[in-house]
C-alpha positions as CSV (number, residue, x, y, z in Angstrom):
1,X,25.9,-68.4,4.8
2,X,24.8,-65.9,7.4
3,X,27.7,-63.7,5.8
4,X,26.0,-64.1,1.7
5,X,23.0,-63.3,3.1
6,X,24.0,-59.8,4.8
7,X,26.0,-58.9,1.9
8,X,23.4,-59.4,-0.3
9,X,21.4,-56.9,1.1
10,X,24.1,-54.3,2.0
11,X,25.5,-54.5,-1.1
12,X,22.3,-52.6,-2.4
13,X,21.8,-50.8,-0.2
14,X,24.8,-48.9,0.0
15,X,24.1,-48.2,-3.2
16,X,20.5,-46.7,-2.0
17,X,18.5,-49.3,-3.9
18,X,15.7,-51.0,-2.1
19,X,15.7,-54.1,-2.7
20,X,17.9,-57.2,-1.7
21,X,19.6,-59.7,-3.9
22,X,19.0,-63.6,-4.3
23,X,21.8,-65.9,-2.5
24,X,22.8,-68.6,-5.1
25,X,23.4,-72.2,-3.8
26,X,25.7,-74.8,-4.8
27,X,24.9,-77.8,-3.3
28,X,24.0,-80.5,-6.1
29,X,21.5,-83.5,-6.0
30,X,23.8,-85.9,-5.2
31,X,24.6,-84.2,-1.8
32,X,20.8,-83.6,-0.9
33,X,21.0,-87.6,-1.8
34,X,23.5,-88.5,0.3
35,X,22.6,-86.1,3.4
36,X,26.8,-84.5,2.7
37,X,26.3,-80.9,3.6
38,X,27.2,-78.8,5.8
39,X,23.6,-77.2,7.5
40,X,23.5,-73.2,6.7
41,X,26.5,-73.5,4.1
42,X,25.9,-74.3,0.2
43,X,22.5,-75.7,0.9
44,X,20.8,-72.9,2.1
45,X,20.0,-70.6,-0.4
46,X,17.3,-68.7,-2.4
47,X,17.9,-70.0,-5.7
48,X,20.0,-73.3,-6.2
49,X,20.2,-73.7,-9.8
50,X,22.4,-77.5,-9.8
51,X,20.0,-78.4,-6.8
52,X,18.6,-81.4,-9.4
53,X,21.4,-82.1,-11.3
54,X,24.2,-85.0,-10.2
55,X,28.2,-84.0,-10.2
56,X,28.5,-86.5,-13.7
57,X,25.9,-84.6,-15.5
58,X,26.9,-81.2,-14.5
59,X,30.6,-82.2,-15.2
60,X,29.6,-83.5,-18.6
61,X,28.2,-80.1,-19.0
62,X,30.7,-77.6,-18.5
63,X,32.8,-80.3,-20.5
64,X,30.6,-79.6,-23.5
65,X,30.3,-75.7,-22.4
66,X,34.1,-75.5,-22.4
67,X,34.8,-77.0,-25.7
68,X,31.9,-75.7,-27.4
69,X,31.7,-72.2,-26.4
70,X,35.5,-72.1,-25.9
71,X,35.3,-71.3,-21.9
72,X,38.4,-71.8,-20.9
73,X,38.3,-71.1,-17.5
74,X,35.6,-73.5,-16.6
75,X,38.9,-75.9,-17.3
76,X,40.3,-74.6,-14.1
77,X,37.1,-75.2,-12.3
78,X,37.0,-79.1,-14.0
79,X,40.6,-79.6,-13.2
80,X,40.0,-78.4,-9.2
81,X,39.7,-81.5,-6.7
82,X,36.4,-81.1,-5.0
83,X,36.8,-80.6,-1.3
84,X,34.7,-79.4,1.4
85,X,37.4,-77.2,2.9
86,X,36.5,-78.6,6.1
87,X,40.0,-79.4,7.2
88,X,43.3,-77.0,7.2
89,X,45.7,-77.1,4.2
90,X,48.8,-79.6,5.0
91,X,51.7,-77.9,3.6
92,X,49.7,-75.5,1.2
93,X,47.9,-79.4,-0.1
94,X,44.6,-80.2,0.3
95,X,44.4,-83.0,3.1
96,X,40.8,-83.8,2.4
97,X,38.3,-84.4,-0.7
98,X,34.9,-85.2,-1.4
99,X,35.7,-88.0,-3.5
């Protein structure tokens, strides 16, 4: 988190623009719910634009977003098992999942 943050605001800077850039969450209602995050990781944020909607709706969104606007990488992103990433890879497999 600290690290979106910083480059945030070197990214335009280095570019010699004044301002900084938002930081975009990711955490969705159902983990604000539940108290499952993870404190200055995908719940801390400027902006967190799924912060109110649950892992079913926002699935059966990018369903109808994939098939309707023909989005075909947001199959990948369906297909991928949600994890945490809070423990290491067992040989090059996820050992852990949110669900």
């Amino acid at each position: 988190m600290v690290l979106a943050y910083l480059f945030a605001q070197l990214s335009l800077w280095a570019r010699g623009k004044p301002v900084g850039l938002l930081v975009l969450g990711s955490a969705n209602v159902d983990e604000s719910l539940t108290g499952y995050f993870t404190k200055y990781d995908c719940s801390s944020s400027d902006i967190n634009p799924i912060g109110g909607i649950s892992k079913t709706d926002l699935k059966n969104f990018l369903v109808y977003c994939a098939e309707k606007f023909q989005f075909t990488t947001l199959r990948g992103i369906l297909a991928a098992p949600p994890t945490a990433e809070l423990e290491p890879l067992t040989d090059g497999q996820l050992s852990q999942t949110d669900e």
